[in-house]
C-alpha positions as CSV (number, residue, x, y, z in Angstrom):
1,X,-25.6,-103.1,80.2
2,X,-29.5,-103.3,80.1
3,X,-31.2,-104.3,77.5
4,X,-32.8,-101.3,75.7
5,X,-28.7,-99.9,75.4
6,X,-27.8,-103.2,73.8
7,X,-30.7,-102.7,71.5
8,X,-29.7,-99.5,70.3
9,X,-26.6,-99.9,67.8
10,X,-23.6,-98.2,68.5
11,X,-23.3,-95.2,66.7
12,X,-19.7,-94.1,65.8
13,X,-19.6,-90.8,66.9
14,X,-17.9,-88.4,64.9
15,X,-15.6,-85.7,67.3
16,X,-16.3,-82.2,66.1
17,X,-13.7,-80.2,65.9
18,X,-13.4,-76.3,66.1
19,X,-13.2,-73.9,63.2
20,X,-9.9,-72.7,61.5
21,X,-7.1,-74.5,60.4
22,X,-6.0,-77.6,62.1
23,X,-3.5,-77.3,65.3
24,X,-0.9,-78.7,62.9
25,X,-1.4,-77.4,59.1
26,X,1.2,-75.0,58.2
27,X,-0.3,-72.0,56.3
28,X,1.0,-71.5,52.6
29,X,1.7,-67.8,51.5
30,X,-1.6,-66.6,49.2
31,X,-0.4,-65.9,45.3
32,X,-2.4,-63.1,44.0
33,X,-2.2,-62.1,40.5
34,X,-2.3,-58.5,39.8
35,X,-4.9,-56.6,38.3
36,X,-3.7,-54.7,35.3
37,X,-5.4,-50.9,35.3
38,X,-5.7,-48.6,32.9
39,X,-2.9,-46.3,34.2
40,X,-0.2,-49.6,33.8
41,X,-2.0,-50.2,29.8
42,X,-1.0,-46.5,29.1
43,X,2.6,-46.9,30.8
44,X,2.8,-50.2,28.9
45,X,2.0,-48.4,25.6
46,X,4.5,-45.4,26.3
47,X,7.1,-48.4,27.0
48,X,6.3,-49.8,23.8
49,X,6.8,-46.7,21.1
50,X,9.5,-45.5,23.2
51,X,7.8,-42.1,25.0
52,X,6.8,-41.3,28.3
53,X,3.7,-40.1,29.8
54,X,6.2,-37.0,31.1
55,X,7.5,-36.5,27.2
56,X,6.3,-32.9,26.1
57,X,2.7,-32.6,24.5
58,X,2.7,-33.6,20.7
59,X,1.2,-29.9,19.9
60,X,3.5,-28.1,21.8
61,X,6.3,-29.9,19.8
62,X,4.2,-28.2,16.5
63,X,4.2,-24.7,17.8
64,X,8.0,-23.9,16.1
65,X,6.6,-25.4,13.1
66,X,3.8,-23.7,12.5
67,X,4.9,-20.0,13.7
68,X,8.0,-20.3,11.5
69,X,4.9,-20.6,8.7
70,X,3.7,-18.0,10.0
71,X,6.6,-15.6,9.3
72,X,7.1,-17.4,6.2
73,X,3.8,-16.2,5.0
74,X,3.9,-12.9,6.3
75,X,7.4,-12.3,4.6
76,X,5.6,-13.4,1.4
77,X,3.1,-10.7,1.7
78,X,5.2,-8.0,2.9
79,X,7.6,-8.3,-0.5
80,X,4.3,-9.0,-2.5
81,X,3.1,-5.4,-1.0
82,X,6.4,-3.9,-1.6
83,X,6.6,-5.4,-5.2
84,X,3.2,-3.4,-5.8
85,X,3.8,-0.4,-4.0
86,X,7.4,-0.2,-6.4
87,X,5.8,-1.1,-10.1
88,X,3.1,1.6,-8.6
89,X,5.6,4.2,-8.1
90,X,7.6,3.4,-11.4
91,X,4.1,4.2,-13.6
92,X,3.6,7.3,-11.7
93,X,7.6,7.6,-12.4
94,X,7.2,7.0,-15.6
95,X,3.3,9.1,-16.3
96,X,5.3,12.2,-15.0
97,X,8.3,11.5,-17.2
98,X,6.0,11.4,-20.5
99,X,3.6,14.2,-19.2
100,X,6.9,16.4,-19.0
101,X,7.7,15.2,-21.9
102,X,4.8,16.5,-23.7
103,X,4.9,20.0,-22.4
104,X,8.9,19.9,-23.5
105,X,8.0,19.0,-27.2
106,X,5.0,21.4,-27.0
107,X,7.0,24.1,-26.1
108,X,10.1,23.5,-28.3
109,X,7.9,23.7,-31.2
110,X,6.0,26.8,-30.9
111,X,9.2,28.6,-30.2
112,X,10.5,26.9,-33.5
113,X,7.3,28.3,-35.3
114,X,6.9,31.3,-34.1
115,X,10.9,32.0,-35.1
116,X,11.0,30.3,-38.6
117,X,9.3,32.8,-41.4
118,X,9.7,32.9,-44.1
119,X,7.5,34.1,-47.0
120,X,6.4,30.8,-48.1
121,X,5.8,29.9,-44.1
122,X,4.5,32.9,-43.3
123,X,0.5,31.7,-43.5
124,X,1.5,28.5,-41.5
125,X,2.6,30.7,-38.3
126,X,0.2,32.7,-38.3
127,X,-2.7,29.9,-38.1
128,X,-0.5,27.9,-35.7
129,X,-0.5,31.8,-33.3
130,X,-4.0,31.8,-33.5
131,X,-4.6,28.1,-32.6
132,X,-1.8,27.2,-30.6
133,X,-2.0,30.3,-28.2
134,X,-4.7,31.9,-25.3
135,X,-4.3,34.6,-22.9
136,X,-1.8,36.5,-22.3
137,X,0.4,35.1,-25.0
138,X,-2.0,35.5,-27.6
139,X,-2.0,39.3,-26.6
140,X,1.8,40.2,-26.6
141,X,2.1,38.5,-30.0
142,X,-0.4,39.7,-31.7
143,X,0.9,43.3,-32.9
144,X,4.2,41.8,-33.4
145,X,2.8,38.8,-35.2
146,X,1.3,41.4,-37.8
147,X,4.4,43.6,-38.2
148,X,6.8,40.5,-38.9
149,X,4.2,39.5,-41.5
150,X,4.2,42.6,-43.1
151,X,7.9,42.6,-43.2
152,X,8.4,38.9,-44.9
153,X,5.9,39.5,-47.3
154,X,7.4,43.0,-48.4
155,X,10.9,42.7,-47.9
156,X,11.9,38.7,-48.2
157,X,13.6,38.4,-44.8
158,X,13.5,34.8,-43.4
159,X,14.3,33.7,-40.2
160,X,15.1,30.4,-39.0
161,X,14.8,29.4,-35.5
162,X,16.4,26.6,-33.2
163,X,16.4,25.0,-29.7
164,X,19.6,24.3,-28.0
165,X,18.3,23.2,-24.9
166,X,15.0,22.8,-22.8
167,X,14.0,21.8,-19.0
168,X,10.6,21.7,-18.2
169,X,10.7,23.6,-14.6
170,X,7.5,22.7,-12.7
171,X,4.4,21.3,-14.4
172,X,1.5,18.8,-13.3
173,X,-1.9,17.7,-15.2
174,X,-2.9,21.0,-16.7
175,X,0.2,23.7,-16.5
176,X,3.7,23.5,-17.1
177,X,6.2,26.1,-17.4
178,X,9.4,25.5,-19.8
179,X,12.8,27.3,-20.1
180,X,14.2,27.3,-23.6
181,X,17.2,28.7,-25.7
182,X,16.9,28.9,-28.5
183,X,19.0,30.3,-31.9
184,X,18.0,32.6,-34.6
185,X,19.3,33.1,-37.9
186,X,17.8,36.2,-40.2
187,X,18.6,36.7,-43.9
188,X,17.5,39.0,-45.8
189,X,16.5,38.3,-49.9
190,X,19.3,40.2,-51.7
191,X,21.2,41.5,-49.3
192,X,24.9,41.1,-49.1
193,X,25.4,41.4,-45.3
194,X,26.2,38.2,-43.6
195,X,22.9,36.7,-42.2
196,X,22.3,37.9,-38.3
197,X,22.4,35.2,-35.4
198,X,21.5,35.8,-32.1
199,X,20.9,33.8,-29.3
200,X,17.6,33.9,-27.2
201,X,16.5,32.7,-23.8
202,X,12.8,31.9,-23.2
203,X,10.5,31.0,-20.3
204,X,7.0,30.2,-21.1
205,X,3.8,29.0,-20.1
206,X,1.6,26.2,-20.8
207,X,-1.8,25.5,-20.1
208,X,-4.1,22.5,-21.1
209,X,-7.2,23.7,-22.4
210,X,-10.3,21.9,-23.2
211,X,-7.5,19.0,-23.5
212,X,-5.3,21.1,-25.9
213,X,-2.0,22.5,-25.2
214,X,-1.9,25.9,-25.4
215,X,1.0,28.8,-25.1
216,X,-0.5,31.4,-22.5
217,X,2.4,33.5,-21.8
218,X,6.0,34.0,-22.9
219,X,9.0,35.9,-21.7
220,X,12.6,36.6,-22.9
221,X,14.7,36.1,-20.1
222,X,17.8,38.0,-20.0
């Protein structure tokens, strides 16, 4: 060994080795923990209230609820609309019903009027003729009007009249006619005969003038 090599220390040298594991080192399976996503947080929170992602949507579930208030409401309103179509068609019942009436007890008491003279009544008629009466009416009974007067006043004769019976035929706001039958009694002041009756059927005509009643025709009917 020469002398500059003995002056030189010996250096330990280290033996590199090549990359990778060593020839002997046994490789030890890798442990990964799992990343949670967001699709596992949802099927977690389905687990936990007991649904599933494949249970049917919350708002289809409502649909049957809220069409069954649907009909429930529209029932409502259909018996409300029938409730005011029927108390609508009871007061048109019931305007009819009283208008009739008014053109039956109109017509029942001109007919008992006109038939019950009597000298003390006599005056009475006559002013409830030329009131209560227009047209055609006021014509036919105008002569005869003035020869029964004539007769009471003269002779004494009363007359008494009655309805039986009434029925108002046809009729709306302004005209109406009426059938009537009526009885009539006639005495006469000092007579011994029995007092006449007879029995009378009428059909006359009323017409709403100027918002009066009036008596524009009457007929005997046989």
């Amino acid at each position: 060994m020469s002398d500059s090599e003995q002056a030189v220390p010996a250096r330990r040298r280290r033996a590199r080795r090549p990359a990778g594991p060593p020839p002997n080192a046994v490789a030890e399976p890798v442990h990964s923990e799992p990343v949670e996503t967001d699709a596992d947080k949802a099927g977690s929170a389905d687990e936990g209230t007991g649904e599933s992602t494949s249970a049917v949507p919350r708002a289809a579930r409502r649909w049957p609820v809220i069409a069954a208030s649907i009909v429930a409401v529209a029932v409502i309103a259909g018996l409300v609309t029938a409730s005011v179509l029927f108390a609508q068609g009871t007061s048109r019942i019931d305007d009819r019903n009283s208008q009739r009436g008014e053109y039956s007890a109109f017509a029942r008491q001109m007919i008992i009027d006109l038939t019950s003279l009597s000298p003390s009544t006599i005056d009475s008629a006559l002013k409830t003729f030329q009131t209560k009466t227009s047209g055609k009416a006021m014509q036919q009974m105008q002569t005869s009007m003035q020869q029964t007067t004539d007769l009471i006043k003269t002779q004494g004769v009363s007359t008494t009249g009655t309805v039986l019976s009434d029925a108002v035929t046809a009729s709306d706001d302004d005209t109406a006619t009426v059938i009537l039958v009526s009885g009539w009694t006639m005495t006469e002041k000092g007579s011994a005969e029995p007092a006449q009756v007879q029995t009378f059927r009428w059909r006359v005509q009323i017409t709403r003038i100027n918002g009066d009643l009036k008596l524009t025709n009457i007929e005997w009917v046989t």
